[in-house]
KEGUMI-178953 format. One line per field, with one value per residue (C-alpha): residue number from 1; residue in one letter; chain; x, y, z. Coordinates in steps of 0.5 Angstrom, whole numbers, plus 500, padded with zeros to 3 digits. Example, Ala and Ser with C-alpha at 12.3 -4.5 7.8 and 13.67 -1.06 7.14 Angstrom:
BEGIN
nr (1 | 2)
rest (a | s)
kette (A | A)
east (525 | 527)
north (491 | 498)
up (516 | 514)
! end
This chain:
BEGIN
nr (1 | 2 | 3 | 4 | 5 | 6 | 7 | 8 | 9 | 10 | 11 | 12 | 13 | 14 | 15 | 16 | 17 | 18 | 19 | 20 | 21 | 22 | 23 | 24 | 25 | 26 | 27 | 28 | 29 | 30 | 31 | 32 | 33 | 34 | 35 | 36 | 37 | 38 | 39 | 40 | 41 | 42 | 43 | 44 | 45 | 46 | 47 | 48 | 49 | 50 | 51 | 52 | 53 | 54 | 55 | 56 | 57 | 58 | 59 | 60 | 61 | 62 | 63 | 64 | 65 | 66 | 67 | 68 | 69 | 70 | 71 | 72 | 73 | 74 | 75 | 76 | 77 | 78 | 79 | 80 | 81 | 82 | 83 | 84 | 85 | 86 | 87 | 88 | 89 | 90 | 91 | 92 | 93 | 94 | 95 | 96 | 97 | 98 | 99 | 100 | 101 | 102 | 103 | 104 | 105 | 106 | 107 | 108 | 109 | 110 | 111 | 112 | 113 | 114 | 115 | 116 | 117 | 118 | 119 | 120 | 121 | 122 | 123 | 124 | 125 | 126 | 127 | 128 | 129 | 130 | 131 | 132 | 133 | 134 | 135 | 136 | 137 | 138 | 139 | 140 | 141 | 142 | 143 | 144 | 145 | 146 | 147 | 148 | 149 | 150 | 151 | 152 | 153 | 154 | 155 | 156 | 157 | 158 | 159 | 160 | 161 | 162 | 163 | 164 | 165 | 166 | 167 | 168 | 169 | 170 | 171 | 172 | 173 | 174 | 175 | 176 | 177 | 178 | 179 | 180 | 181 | 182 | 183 | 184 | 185 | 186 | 187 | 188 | 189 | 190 | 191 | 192 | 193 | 194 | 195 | 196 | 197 | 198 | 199 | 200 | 201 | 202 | 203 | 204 | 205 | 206 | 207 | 208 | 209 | 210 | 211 | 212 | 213 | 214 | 215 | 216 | 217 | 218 | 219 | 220 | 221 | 222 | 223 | 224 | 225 | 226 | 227 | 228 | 229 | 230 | 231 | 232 | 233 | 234 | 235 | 236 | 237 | 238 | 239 | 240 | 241 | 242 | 243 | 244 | 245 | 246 | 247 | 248)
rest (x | x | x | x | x | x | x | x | x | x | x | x | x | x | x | x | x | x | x | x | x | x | x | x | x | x | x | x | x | x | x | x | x | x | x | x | x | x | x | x | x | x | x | x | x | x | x | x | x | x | x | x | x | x | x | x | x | x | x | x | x | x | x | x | x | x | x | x | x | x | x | x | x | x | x | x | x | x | x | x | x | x | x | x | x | x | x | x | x | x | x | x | x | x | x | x | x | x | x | x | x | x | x | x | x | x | x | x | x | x | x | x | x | x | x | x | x | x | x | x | x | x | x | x | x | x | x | x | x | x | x | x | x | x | x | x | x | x | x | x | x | x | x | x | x | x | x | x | x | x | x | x | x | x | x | x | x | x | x | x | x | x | x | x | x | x | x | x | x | x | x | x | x | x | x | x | x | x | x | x | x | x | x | x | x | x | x | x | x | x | x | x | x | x | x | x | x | x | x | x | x | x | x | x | x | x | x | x | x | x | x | x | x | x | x | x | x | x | x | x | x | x | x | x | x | x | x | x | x | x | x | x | x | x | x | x | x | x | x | x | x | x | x | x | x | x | x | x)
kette (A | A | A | A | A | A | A | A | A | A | A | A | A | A | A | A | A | A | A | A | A | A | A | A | A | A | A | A | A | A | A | A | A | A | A | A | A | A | A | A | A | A | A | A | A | A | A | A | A | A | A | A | A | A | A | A | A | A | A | A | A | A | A | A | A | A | A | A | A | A | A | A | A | A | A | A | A | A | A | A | A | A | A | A | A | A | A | A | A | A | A | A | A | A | A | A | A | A | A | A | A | A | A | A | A | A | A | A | A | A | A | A | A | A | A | A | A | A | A | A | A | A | A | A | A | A | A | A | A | A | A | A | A | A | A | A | A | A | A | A | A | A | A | A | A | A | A | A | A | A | A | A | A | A | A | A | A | A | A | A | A | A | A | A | A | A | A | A | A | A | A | A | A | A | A | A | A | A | A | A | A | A | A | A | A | A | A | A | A | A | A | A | A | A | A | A | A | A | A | A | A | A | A | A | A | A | A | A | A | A | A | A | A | A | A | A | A | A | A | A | A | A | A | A | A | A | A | A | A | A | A | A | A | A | A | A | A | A | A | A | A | A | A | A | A | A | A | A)
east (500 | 502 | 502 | 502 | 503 | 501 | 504 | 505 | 508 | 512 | 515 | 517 | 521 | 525 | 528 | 530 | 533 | 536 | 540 | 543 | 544 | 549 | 552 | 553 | 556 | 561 | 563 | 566 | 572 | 572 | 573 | 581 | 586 | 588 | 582 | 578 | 570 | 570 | 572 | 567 | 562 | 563 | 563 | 556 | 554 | 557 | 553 | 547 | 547 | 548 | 541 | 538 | 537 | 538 | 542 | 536 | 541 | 545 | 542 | 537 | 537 | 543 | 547 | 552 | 553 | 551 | 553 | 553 | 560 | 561 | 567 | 568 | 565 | 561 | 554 | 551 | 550 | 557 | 559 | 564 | 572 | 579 | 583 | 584 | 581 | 587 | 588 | 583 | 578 | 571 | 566 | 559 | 557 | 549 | 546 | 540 | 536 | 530 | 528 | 520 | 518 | 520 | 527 | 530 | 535 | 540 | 547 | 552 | 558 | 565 | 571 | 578 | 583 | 583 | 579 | 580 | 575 | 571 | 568 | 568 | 563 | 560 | 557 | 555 | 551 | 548 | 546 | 543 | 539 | 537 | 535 | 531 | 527 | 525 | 523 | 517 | 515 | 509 | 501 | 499 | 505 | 507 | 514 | 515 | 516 | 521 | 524 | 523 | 526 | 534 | 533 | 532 | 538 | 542 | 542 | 544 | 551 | 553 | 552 | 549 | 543 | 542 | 536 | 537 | 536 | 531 | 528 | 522 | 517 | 520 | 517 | 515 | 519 | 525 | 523 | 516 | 512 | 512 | 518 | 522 | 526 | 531 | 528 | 522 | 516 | 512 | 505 | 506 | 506 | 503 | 500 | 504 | 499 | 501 | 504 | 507 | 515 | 519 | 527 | 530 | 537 | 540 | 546 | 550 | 555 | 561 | 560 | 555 | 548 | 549 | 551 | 553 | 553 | 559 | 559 | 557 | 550 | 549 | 556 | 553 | 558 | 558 | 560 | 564 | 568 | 566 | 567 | 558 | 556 | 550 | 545 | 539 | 534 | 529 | 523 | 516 | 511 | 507 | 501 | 507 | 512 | 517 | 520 | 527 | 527 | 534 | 537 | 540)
north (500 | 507 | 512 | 519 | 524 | 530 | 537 | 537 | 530 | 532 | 538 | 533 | 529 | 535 | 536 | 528 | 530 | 536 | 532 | 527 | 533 | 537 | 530 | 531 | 537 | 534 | 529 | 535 | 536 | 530 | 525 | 525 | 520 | 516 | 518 | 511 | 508 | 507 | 514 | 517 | 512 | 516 | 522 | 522 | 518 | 523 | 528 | 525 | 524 | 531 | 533 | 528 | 523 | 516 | 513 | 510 | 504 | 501 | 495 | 495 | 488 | 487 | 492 | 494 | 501 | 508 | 509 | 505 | 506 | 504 | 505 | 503 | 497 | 496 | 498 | 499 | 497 | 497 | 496 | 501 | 498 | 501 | 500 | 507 | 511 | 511 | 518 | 516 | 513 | 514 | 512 | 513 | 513 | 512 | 515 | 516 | 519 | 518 | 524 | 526 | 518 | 519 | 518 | 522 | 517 | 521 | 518 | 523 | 519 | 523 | 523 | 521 | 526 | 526 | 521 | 521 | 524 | 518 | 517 | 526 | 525 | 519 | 522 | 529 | 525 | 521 | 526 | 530 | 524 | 524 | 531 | 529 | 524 | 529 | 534 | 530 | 527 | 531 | 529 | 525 | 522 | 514 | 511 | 509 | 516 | 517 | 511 | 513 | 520 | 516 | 511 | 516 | 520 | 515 | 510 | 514 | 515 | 508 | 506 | 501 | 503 | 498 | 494 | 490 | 496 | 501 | 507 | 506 | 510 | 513 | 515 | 512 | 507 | 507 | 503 | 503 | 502 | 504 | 501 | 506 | 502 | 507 | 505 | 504 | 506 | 513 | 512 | 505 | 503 | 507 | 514 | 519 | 524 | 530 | 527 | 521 | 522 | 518 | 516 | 517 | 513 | 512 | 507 | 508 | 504 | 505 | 497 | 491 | 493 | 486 | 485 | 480 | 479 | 478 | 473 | 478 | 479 | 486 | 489 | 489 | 489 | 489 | 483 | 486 | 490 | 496 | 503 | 504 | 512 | 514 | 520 | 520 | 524 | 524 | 528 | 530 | 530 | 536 | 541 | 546 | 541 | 536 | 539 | 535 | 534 | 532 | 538 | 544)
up (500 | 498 | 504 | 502 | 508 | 511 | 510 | 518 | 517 | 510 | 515 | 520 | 513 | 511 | 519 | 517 | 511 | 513 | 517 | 512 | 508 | 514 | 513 | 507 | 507 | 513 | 507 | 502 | 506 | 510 | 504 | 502 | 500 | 508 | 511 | 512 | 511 | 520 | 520 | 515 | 519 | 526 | 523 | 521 | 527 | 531 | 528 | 527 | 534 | 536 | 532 | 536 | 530 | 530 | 523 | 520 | 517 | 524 | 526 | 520 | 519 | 522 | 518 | 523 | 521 | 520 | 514 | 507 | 504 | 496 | 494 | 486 | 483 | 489 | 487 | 494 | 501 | 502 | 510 | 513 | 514 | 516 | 510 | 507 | 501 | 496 | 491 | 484 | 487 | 487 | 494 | 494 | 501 | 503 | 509 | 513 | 519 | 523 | 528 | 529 | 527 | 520 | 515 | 510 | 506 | 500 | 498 | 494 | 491 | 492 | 488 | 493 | 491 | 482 | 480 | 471 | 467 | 466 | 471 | 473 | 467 | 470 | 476 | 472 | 468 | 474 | 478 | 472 | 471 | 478 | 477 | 471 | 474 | 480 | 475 | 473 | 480 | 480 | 481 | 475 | 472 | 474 | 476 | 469 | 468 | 474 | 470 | 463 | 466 | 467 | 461 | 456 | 459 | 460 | 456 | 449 | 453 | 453 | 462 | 465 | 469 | 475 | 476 | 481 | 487 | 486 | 489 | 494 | 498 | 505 | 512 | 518 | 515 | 511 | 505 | 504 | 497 | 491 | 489 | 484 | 478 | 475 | 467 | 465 | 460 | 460 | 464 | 468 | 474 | 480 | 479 | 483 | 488 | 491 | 499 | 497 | 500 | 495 | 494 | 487 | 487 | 480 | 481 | 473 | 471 | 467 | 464 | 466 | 470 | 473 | 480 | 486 | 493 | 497 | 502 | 508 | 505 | 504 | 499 | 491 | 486 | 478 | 475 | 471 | 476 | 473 | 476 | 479 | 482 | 485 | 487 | 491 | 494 | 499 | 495 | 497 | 491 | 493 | 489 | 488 | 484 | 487 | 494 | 495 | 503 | 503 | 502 | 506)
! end
């Protein structure tokens, strides 16, 4: 079942989303080459806590940390370690929040030092098709027009567009319906109305969209090793447009 939300309760999200998003900012500066993953994982907790929120993933399912860390060819769900980052990678690090009875959820990928040109034309392209899809998130449109939005950007360019992990609906809890697949035929799937809160999440590969998971039961990485961005917003679907809750 879709819940769609009040606007008392859209605002009590965007104090959620607020959070996630002062983390990010943390994040600009903090990731480097040295710095590690359980670093960055404490540095957000830390702040997560001191806004009198709680991180939304640490303990979900058993997931031990407060942050996802995905460096390189992992897709997601990546858990936080002490090996340090090196000069060239590229991590994108997935974080949540719960405050007030609600979640805001958003993953940014970072560039370690100089990453080539490559992949800094990966991450453009991905967060414009996330942003893309956002413009169309308005009553009356589908999720096959959110994912039309990324496939009709992205695939011309040659990337691979995950299918495997999808957007989702976000409130009480962390994932909640519809399920948000980032490609997709315009005027499918369910109808978009004015108070669903959704997350956006494209994950675009510089190879193959296949994924496997490593032994820990939560790390995705492409088959082919190939290197895998992502963006994601939390947004509200409200009567002036699509509002992002996931930003400063």
């Amino acid at each position: 079942m879709i819940i769609t939300k009040s606007k008392k309760e859209i605002e009590v999200m965007r104090e959620a989303g607020r959070i996630v998003a002062e983390c990010h900012d943390l994040l600009k500066d903090a990731v480097k080459p040295g710095v590690t993953t359980m670093e960055l994982d404490m540095l957000v907790e830390k702040h997560i806590r001191s806004r009198g929120a709680t991180p939304s993933f640490k303990g979900y399912h058993g997931f031990p940390s407060s942050i996802c860390s995905s460096p390189n060819d992992v897709i997601c769900h990546g858990m936080p370690d002490d090996k340090p980052l090196k000069d060239g990678d590229v991590i994108t690090i997935d974080i949540g929040a719960y405050k007030g009875g609600y979640h805001g959820d958003s993953a940014w990928t970072y560039a370690v030092g100089e990453v080539s040109q490559e992949i800094k034309t990966l991450m453009e392209d991905t967060l414009e098709s996330l942003m893309r899809a956002i413009s169309v998130a308005v009553e009356g449109n589908t999720v096959g027009d959110l994912g039309h939005a990324i496939e009709e950007y992205i695939k011309p360019k040659g990337y691979g567009i995950v299918v495997e992990f999808a957007g989702h609906g976000v409130g009480r809890n962390l994932w909640e319906a519809p399920e948000i697949v980032h490609k997709g035929r315009p005027g499918t799937g369910p109808k978009l109305k004015n108070g669903m809160t959704i997350a956006i999440e494209p994950m675009i590969t510089l190879g193959t969209w296949k994924s496997k998971i490593e032994a820990d039961g939560w790390t995705a990485r492409t088959t082919d090793g190939s290197i895998c961005v992502q963006y994601e917003h939390t947004i509200a679907i409200t009567e002036d447009g699509p509002q992002i809750l996931t930003q400063l």
